[in-house]
Phi, psi and omega in degrees: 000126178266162212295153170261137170328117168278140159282126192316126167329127179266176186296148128307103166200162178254072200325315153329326181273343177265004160322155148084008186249140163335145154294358164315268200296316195304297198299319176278355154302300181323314182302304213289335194289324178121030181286147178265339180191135196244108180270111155286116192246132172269154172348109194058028158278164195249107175231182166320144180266347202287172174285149180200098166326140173069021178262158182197136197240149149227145170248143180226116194263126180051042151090000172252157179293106169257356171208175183195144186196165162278149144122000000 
């Protein structure tokens, strides 16, 4: 039987500091911190639900982060 897979170490960050930040500058803080993949979303889009390491979702209104989550 092969090993079940470790998932990648996530970043130590508080997905809460990046409210209220340009959608710009939040994705390259997320990069420089160490995220693989940074989602930007509007409002009351409709997405997938599954989990996925090293993801950071933003929702974003009028070009500021108005929400922020892991997965």
């Amino acid at each position: 039987m092969a090993p079940i897979p470790t998932p990648p170490v996530q970043p130590d960050d508080t997905p809460g500091a990046y409210v209220g930040l340009a959608a710009e500058a939040a994705e390259r803080r997320a990069r420089t911190r160490g995220w693989s993949s940074v989602r930007s979303l509007p409002p009351g889009a409709i997405i997938t639900m599954e989990y996925r390491a090293g993801r950071i979702n933003f929702e974003v209104d009028d070009a500021v982060v108005t929400r922020c989550w892991v997965g």
